[in-house]
PALO-637589 format. One record per atom (N, C-alpha, C): chain; x, y, z; residue number from 1; atom name. Coordinates in nm, 2 decimals. Last residue first. Layout:
N
+-----+--------+--------+--------+-----+------+
: mol :     xx :     yy :     zz : seq : atom :
+-----+--------+--------+--------+-----+------+
:   A :      X :      Y :      Z : NUM :   CA :
...
+-----+--------+--------+--------+-----+------+
***
This chain:
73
+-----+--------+--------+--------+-----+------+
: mol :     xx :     yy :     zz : seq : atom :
+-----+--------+--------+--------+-----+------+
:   A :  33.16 :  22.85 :  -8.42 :  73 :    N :
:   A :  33.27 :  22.77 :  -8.33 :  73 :   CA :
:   A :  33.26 :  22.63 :  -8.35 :  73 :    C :
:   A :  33.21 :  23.12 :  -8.67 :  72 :    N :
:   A :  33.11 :  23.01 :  -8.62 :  72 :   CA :
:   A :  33.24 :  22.91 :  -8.57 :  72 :    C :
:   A :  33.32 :  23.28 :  -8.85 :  71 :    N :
:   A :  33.30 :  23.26 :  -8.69 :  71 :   CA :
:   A :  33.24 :  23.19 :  -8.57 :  71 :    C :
:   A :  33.22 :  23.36 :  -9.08 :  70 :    N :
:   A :  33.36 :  23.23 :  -9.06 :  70 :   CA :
:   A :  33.40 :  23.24 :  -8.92 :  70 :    C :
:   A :  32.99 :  23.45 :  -9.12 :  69 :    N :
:   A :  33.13 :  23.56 :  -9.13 :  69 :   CA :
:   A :  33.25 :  23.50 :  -9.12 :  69 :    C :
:   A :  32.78 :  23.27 :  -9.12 :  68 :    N :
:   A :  32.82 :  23.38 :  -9.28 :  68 :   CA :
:   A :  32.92 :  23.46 :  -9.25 :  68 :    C :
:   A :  32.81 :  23.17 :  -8.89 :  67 :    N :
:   A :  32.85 :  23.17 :  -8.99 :  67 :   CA :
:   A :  32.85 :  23.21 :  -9.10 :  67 :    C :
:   A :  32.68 :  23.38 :  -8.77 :  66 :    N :
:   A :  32.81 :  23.42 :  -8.75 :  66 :   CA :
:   A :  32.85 :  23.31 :  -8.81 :  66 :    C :
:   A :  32.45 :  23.58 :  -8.81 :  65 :    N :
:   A :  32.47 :  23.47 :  -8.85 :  65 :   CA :
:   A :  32.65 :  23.47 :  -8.90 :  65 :    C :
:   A :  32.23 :  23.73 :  -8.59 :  64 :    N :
:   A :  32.36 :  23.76 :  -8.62 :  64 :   CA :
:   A :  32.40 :  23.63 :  -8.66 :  64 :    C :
:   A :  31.97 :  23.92 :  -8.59 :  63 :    N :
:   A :  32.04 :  23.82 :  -8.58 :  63 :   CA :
:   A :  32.12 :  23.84 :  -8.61 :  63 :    C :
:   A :  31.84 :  24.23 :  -8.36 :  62 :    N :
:   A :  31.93 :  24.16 :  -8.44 :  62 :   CA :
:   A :  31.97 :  24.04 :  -8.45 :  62 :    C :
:   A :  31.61 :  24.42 :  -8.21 :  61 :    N :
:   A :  31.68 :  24.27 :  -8.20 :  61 :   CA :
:   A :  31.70 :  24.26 :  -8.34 :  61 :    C :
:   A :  31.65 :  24.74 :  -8.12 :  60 :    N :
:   A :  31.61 :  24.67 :  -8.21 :  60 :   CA :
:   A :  31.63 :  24.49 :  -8.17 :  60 :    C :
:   A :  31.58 :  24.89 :  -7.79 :  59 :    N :
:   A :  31.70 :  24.82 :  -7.90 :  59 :   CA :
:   A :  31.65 :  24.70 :  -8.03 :  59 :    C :
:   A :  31.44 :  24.90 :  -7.54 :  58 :    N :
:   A :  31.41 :  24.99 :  -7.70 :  58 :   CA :
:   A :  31.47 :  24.96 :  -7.82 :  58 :    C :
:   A :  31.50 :  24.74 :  -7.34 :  57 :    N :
:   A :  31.40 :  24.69 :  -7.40 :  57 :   CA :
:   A :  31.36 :  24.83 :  -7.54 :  57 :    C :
:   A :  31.79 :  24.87 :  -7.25 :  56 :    N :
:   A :  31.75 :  24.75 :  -7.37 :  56 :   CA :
:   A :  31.65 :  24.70 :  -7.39 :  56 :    C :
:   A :  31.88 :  25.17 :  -7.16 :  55 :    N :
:   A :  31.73 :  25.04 :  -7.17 :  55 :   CA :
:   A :  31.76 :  24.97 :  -7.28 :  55 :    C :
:   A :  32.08 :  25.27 :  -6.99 :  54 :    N :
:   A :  32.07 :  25.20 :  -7.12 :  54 :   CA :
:   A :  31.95 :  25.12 :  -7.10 :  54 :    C :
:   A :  32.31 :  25.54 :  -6.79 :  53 :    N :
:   A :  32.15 :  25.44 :  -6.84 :  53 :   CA :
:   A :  32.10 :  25.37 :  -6.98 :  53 :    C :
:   A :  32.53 :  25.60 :  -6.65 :  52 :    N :
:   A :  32.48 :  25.57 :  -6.80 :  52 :   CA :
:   A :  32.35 :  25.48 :  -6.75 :  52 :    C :
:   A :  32.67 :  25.82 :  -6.39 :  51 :    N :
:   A :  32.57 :  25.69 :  -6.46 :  51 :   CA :
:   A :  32.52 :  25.69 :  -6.59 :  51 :    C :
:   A :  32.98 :  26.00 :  -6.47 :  50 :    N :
:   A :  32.78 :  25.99 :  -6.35 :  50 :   CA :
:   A :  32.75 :  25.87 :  -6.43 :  50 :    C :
:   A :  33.25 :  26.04 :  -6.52 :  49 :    N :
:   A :  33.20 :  26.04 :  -6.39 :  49 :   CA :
:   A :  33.07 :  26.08 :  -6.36 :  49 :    C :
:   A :  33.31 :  25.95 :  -6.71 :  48 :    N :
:   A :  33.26 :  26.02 :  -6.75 :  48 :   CA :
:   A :  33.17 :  26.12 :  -6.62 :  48 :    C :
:   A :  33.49 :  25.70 :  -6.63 :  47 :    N :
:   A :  33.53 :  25.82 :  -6.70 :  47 :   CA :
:   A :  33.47 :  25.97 :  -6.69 :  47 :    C :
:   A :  33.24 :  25.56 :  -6.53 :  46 :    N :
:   A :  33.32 :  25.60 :  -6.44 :  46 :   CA :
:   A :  33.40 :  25.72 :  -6.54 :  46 :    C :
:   A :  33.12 :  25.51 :  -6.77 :  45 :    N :
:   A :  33.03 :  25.57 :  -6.67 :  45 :   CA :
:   A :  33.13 :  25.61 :  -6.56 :  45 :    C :
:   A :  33.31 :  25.34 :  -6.96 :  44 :    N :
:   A :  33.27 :  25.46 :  -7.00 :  44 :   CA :
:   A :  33.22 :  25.55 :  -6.88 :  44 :    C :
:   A :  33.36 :  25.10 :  -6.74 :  43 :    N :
:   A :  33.47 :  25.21 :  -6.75 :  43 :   CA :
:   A :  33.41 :  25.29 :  -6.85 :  43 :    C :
:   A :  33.08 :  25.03 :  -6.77 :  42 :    N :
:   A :  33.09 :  25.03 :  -6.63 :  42 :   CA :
:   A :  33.23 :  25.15 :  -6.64 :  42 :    C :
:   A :  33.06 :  24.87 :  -7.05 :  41 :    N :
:   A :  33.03 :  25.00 :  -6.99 :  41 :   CA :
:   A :  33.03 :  25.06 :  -6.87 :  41 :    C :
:   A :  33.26 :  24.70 :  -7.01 :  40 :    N :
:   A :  33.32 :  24.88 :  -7.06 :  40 :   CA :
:   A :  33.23 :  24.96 :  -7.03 :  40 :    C :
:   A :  33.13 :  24.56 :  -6.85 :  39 :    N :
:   A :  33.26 :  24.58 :  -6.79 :  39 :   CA :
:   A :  33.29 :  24.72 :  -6.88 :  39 :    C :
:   A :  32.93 :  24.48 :  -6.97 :  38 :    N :
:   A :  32.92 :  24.55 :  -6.94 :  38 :   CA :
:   A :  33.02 :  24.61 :  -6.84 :  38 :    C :
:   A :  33.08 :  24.32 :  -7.24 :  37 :    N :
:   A :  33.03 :  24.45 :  -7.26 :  37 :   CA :
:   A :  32.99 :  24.60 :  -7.12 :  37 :    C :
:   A :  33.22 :  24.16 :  -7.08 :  36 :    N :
:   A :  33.31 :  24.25 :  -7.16 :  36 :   CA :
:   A :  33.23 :  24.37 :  -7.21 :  36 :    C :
:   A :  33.00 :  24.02 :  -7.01 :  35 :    N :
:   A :  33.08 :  24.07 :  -6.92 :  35 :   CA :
:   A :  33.21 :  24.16 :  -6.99 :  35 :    C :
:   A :  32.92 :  23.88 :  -7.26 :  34 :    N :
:   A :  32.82 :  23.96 :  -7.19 :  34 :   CA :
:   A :  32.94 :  24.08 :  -7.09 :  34 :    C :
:   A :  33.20 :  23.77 :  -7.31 :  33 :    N :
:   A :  33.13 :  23.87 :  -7.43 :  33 :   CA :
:   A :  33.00 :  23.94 :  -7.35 :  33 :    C :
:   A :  33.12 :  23.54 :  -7.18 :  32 :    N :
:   A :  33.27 :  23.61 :  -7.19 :  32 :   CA :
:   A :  33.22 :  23.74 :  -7.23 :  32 :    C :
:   A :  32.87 :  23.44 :  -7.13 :  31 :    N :
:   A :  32.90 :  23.47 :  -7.10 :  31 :   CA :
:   A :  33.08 :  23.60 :  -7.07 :  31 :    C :
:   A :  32.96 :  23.32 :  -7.46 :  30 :    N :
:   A :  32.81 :  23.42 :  -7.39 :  30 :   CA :
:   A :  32.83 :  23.48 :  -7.30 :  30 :    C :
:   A :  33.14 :  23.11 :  -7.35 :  29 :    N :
:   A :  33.11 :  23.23 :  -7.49 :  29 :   CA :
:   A :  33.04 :  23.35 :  -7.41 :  29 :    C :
:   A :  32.98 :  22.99 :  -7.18 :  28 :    N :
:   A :  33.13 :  23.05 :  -7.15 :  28 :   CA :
:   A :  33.20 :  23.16 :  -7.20 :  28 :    C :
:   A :  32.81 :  22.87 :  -7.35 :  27 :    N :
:   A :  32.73 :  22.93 :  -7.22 :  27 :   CA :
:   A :  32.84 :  23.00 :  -7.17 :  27 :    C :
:   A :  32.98 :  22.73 :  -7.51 :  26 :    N :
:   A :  32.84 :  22.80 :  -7.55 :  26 :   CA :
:   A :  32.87 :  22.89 :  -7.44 :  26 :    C :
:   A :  33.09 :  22.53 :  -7.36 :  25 :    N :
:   A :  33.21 :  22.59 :  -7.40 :  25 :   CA :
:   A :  33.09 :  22.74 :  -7.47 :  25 :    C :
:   A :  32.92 :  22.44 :  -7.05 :  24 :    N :
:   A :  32.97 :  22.46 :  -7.18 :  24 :   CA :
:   A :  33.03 :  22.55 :  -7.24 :  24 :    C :
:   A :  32.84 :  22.47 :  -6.78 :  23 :    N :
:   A :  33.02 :  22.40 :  -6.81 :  23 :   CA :
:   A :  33.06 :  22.40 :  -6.97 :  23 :    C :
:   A :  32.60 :  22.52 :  -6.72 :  22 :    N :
:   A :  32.66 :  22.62 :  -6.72 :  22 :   CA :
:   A :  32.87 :  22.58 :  -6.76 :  22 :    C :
:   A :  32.39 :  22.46 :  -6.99 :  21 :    N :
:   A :  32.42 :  22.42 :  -6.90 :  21 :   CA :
:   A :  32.55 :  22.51 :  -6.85 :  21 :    C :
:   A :  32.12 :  22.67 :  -7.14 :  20 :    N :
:   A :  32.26 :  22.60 :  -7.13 :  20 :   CA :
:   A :  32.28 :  22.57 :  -7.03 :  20 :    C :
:   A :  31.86 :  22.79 :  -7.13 :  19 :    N :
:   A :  31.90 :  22.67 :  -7.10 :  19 :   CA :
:   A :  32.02 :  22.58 :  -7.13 :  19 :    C :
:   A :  31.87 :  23.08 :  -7.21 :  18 :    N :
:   A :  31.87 :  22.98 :  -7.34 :  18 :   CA :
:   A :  31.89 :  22.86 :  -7.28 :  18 :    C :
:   A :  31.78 :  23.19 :  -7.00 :  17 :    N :
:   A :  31.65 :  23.11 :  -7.06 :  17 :   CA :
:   A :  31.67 :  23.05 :  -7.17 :  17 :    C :
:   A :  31.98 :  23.27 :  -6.87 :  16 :    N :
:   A :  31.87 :  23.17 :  -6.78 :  16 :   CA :
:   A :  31.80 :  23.13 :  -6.91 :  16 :    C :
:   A :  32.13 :  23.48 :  -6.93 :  15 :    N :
:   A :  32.16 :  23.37 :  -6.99 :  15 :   CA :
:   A :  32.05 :  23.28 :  -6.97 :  15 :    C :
:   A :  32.02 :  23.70 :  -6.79 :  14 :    N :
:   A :  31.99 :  23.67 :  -6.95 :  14 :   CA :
:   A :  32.01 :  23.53 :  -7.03 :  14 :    C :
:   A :  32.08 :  23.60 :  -6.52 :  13 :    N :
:   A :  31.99 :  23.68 :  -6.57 :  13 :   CA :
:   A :  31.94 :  23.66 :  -6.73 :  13 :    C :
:   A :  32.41 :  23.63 :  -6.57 :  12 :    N :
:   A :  32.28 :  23.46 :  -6.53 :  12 :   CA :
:   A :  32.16 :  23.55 :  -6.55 :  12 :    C :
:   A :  32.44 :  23.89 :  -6.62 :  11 :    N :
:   A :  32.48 :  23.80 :  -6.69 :  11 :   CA :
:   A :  32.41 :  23.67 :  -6.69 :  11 :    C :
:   A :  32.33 :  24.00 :  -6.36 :  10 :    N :
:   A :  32.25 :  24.02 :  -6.50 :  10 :   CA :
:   A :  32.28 :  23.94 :  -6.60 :  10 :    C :
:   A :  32.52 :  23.91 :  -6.13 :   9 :    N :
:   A :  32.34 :  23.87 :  -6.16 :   9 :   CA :
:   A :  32.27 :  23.89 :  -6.35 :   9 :    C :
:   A :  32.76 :  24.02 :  -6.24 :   8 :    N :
:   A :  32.72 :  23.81 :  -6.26 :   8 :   CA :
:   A :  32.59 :  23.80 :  -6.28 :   8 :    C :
:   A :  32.72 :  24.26 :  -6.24 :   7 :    N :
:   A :  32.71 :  24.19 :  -6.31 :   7 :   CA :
:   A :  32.69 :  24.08 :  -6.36 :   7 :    C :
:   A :  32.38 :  24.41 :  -6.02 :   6 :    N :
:   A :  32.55 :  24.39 :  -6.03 :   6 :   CA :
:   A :  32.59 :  24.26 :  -6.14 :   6 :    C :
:   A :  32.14 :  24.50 :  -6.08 :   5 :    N :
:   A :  32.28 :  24.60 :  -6.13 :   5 :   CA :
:   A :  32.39 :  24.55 :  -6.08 :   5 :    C :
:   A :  32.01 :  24.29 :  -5.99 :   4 :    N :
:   A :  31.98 :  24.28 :  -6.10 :   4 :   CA :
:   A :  32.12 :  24.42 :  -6.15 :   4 :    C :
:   A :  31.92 :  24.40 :  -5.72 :   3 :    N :
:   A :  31.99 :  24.25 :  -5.75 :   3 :   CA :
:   A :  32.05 :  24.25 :  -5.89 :   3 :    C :
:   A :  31.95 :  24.74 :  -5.60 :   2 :    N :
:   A :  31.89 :  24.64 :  -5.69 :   2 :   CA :
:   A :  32.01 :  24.47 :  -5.72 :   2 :    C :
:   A :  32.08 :  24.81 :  -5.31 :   1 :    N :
:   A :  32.12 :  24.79 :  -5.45 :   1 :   CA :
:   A :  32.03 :  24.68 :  -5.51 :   1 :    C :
+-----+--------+--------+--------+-----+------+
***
């Protein structure tokens, strides 16, 4: 098994280059929210019983100014 398909790894994987530290309440966030995504995706692919594949290097990049929505922490 690739290193990189089990969660934690991909989660520190992505996280690695905003250089958070890993005890901030930031990096916890990010973390929460990474693992919620691919935790469902993990229960769509089981449901549906075969593999989902998702490349995210095709995916637009989006900002997201979560103070303009009163979400900001």
């Amino acid at each position: 098994m690739d290193k990189l398909e089990r969660p934690r790894e991909i989660i520190e994987y992505c996280l690695q280059p905003l250089g958070l530290a890993t005890n901030t309440t930031e990096y916890k966030e990010a973390y929460r929210r990474l693992e919620h995504v691919i935790k469902t995706l993990q229960v769509m692919a089981a449901r549906n019983n075969k593999p989902v594949a998702v490349d995210f290097s095709s995916l637009r990049t989006i900002t997201i100014d979560e103070a303009a929505h009163g979400d900001e922490f």
